[in-house]
N, C-alpha and C positions, 0 to 999 in steps of 0.2 A: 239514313240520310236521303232528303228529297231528291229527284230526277227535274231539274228544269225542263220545261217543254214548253211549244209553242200548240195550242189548239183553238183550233178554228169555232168557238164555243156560240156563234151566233145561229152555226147547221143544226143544233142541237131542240131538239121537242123542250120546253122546261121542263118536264120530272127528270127527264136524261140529262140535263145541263147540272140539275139541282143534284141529282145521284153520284153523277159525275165529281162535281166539287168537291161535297162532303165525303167521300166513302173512296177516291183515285188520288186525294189530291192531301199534302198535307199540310193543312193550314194550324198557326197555334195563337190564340185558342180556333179549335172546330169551329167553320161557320156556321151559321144556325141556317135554317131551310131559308128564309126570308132574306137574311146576307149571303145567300148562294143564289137567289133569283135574281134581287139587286147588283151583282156582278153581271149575269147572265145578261138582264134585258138591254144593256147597250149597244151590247154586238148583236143581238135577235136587231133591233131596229136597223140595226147597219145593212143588215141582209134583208130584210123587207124593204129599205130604200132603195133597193135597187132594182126592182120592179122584173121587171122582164129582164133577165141576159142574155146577150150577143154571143151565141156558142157553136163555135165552129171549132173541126178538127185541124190541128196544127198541117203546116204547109210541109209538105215531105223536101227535105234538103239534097240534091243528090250526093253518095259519095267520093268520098277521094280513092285511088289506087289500093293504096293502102289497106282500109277499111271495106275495100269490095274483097277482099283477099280473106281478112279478119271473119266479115260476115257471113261467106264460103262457105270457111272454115268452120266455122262455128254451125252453120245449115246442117254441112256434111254430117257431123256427129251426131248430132239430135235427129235427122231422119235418120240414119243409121239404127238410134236406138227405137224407131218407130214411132216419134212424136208428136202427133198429126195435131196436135194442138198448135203448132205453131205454123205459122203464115210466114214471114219473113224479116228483114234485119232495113228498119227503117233509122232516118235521120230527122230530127225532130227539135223542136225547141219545145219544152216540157213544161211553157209558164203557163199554157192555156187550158192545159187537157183539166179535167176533171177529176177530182180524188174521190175516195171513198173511204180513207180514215183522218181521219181529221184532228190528229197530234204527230208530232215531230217531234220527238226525243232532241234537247241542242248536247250531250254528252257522248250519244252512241254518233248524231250527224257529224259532231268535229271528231272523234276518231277518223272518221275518213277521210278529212281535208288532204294529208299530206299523201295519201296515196291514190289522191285523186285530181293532180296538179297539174297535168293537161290530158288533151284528147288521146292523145296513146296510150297515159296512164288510165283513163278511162273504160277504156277496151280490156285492157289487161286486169280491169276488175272487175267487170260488168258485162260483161262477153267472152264467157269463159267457155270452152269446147270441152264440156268435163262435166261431171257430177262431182258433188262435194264428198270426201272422203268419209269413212262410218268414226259415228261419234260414238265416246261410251256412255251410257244412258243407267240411271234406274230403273228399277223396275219393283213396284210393289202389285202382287197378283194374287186375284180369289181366281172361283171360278164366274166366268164370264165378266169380271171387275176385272182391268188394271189401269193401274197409274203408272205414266212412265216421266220422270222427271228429264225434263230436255232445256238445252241451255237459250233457247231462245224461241220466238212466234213461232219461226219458221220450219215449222217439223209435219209430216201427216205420215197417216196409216195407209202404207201400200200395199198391191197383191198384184203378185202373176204367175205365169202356171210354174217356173223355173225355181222361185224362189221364197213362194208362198207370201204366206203377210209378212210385212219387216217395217222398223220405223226408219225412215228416211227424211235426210233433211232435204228442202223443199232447193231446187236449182237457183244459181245465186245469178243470175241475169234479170235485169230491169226490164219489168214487164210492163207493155199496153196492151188495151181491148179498144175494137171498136164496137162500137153496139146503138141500137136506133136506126139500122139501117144504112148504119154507115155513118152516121150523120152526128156524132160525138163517140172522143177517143177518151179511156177512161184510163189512171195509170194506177195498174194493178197491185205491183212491188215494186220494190228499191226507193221507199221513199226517201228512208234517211241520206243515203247516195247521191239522191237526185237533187237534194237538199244542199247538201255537201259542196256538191257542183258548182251550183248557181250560184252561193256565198263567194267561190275565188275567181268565178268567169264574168268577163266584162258585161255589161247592163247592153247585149245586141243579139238580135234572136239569132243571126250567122254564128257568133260564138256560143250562143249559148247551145247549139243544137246539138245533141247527143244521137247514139247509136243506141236505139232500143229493139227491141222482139215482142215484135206484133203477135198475138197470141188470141186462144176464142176462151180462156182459163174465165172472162164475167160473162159467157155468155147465158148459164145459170143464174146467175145476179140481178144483169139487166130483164130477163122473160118475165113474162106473166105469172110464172111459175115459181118464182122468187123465192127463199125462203126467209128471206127480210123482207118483207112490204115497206118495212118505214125506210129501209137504207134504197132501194129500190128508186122509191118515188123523189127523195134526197137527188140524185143522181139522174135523172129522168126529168126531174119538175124545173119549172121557168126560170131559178135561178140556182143551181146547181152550183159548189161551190168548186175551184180552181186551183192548182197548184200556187198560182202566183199571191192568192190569201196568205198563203202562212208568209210572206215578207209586205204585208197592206198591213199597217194599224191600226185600220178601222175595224179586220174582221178577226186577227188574232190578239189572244189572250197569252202573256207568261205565266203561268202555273208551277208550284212545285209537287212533282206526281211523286204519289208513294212508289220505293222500290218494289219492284215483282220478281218472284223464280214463276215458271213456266211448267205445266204437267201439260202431257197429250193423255186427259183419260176417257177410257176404251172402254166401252160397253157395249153387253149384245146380252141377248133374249132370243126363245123360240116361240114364235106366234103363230098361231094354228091360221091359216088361209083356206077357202072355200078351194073344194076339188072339182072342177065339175065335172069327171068324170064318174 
């Protein structure tokens, strides 16, 4: 059974629009390459009309009692656990920042609705002082091959000296990057969430501004060093697409995306390196 989604198909190169379509999405009958470009090019023009964009990082909101207590809290533990990734626990209105995937699941986003019904409840899901508990995983393994079937994106292969490699699921806190010098905020995770959010909260960037964690997790992304050039330049270049797209109907598309299960696989090799001794 298809997945409705919202995606922002106008960011998309055409062979990735046209890829996308026919091989993500289930349409019946299959579009044929040519009725997947003809879908495509009207939201490509939406995004070239708009020439140059006005992009600036969201205005930090101060917080309440409360929530300076919550983000404390929430500091305390993650430097505890040596996190130097993270910078600190801002307030934000999330319409303007920049994205860097550009679908939104509406079946995993309305799961969240009811446990995301105000700013308290939001805290208590989305600023969690914890690590997510261990999941039970597959596992199919050669040597130097495995496949580990995991229940969703959100998984990677970790290592430290204590507890060697392990698969871990990725921390559930709503993440931003800044990057550019400061000069645009990117939002890293918690899209569907953040999605969630904005659907039950009133149409005023005071309400709509959340508690996120500022974090340097794109700063590999946004560099020179990139290992996506085209998502890179997407996110970089003059008109960079924004949270506030996936609810504009000029730049999202409803699509019904095929169902997915999720593997993290794991592969290594030994490659001989110059000694120079």
């Amino acid at each position: 059974m298809p997945l409705e989604a919202r995606v922002l198909l106008g960011w998309m190169e055409r062979d990735a629009a046209v890829r996308f379509l026919r091989e993500d999405c289930l349409f019946d009958p299959q579009l044929t390459e040519q009725e997947a470009e003809d879908l495509w090019l009207p939201y490509r023009r939406s995004v070239e009309d708009l020439g140059k964009r006005a992009v600036k990082v969201p205005a930090q909101v101060s917080l309440k009692d409360f929530e300076m207590r919550r983000a404390a809290e929430f500091m305390r533990f993650f430097r505890g656990l040596g996190s130097h990734q993270i910078i600190e626990v801002i307030k934000i209105d999330p319409m303007s920042l920049i994205v860097h995937q550009l679908y939104v699941v509406m079946s995993r986003s309305d799961g969240y609705r009811a446990s995301l019904s105000t700013s308290a409840a939001w805290i208590n899901k989305c600023l969690v002082p914890a690590l997510p508990p261990p999941r039970n995983v597959s596992i199919r393994a050669a040597i130097n091959h495995h496949d580990v079937g995991v229940p969703h994106m959100e998984f990677g292969l970790t290592f430290d000296s204590q507890s060697g490699f392990r698969i871990a699921e990725n921390p559930n806190y709503v993440t931003v990057c800044g990057f550019e010098g400061g000069n645009r905020m990117l939002l890293w995770a918690g899209y569907h969430r953040s999605f969630a959010r904005m659907v039950i909260t009133a149409d005023d960037a005071m309400e709509r501004s959340l508690l996120m964690v500022l974090t340097t997790d794109a700063d590999l992304l946004a560099s020179a060093n990139s290992p996506n050039q085209g998502l890179r330049d997407m996110i970089c270049g003059e008109r960079p697409p924004f949270f506030a797209d996936f609810f504009d109907t000029r730049f999202f598309m409803t699509v019904p995306l095929r169902k997915k299960r999720y593997e993290l696989q794991i592969r290594a090799q030994i490659v001989p390196i110059d000694d120079p001794t």
